[in-house]
N, C-alpha and C positions, 0 to 999 in steps of 0.2 A: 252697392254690391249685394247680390240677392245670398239669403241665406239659405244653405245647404240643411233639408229636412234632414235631424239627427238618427231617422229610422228608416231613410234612406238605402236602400241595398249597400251602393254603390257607395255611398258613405261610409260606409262600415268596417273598420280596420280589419275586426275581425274576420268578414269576408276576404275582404283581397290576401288575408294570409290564410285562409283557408283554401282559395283559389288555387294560390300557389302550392302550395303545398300536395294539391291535387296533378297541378302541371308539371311539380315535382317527380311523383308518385309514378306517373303516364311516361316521362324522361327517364327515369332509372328502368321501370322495370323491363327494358328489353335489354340493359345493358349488364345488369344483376342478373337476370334468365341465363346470359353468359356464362356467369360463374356458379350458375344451381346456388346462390342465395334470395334469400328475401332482406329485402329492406332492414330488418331487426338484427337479422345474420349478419349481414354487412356491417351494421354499426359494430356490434361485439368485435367483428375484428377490424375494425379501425381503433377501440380502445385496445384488443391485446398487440396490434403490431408495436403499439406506443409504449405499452405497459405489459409484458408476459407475466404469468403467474399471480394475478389480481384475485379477491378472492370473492365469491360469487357476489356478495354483499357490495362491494368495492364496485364490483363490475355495474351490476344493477343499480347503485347511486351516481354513478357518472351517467349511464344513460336512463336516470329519472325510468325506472323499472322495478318492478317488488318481483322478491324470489318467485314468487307465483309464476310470472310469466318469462323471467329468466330461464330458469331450471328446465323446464322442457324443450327453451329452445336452444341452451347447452347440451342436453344431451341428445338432439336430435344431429347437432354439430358432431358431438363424438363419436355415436354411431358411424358418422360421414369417414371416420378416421381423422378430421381435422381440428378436433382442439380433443385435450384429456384432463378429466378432472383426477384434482388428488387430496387429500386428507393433508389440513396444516400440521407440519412437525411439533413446532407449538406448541400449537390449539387445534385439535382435534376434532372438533364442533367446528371448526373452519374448511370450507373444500375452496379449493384453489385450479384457475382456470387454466391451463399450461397450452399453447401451442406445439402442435408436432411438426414434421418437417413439411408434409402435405402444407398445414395449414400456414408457415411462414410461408411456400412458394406460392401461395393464392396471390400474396401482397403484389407480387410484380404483373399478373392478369390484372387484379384491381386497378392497376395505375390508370387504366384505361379510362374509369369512370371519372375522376376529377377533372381529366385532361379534355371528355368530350364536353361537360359542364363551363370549363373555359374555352372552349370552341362554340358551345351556343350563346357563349355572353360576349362573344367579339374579341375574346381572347383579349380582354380587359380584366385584372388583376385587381385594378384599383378597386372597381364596381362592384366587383364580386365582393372583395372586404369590406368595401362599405357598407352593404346589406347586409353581410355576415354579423358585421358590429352593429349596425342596427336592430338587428335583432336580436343579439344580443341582451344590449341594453334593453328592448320590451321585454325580454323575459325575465331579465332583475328587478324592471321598475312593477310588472303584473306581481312577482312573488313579494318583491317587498309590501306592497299595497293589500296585498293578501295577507300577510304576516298578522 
């Protein structure tokens, strides 16, 4: 069996999930154009639909984000009308991400994008979660290794 050069393109893990990730990028964005988000938008309220009232910190650590590039694109959301920040009762050094009513009825537009995602993958479930969990797992084993 002939051995695959290590610096091979096509070898390269990192490639093929860079690839994807582009053919990802190409697949969302006319379906996000939809809903006047961008990809970063989008995520945020896939964490607020889950979790309302997170606080910008909270939010930013689930989707691997420093306030730097959170904060502007929170408040270009609020300007939208569809999320509003507010001061922790608390802790007052804390601002907190809250959904309005606009921004909870986006959720039921959004359905649309997971749904055509399982339409491009044969409307196989299993598939989809098995990649899902596979990458997963690369991004545990990459940080632990990095640790």
């Amino acid at each position: 069996m002939a051995q695959t050069d290590p610096l091979n393109l096509d070898s390269m893990l990192c490639f093929a999930v860079y690839a994807a990730e582009h053919a990802f990028t190409r697949f969302y964005k006319p379906r996000l154009d939809a809903l006047e988000l961008t990809y970063p938008q989008y995520l945020v309220f896939l964490v607020l639909w889950e979790s309302d009232g997170l606080t910008v910190k909270a939010l930013g650590d689930k989707l691997f984000l420093d306030s730097g590039t959170i904060t502007p694109l929170i408040k270009r959301l609020e300007g939208r009308g569809l999320v509003r920040r507010e001061r922790d009762k608390q802790d007052e050094r804390q601002v907190r991400i809250f959904l309005t009513d606009e921004g909870r009825a986006l959720r039921e537009k959004a359905l649309a994008v997971p749904l055509a995602v399982g339409k491009a993958l044969g409307g196989d479930a299993r598939t989809a979660a098995m990649l899902r969990d596979s990458l997963h797992r690369l991004r545990e084993q990459l940080d632990a290794a990095d640790a």
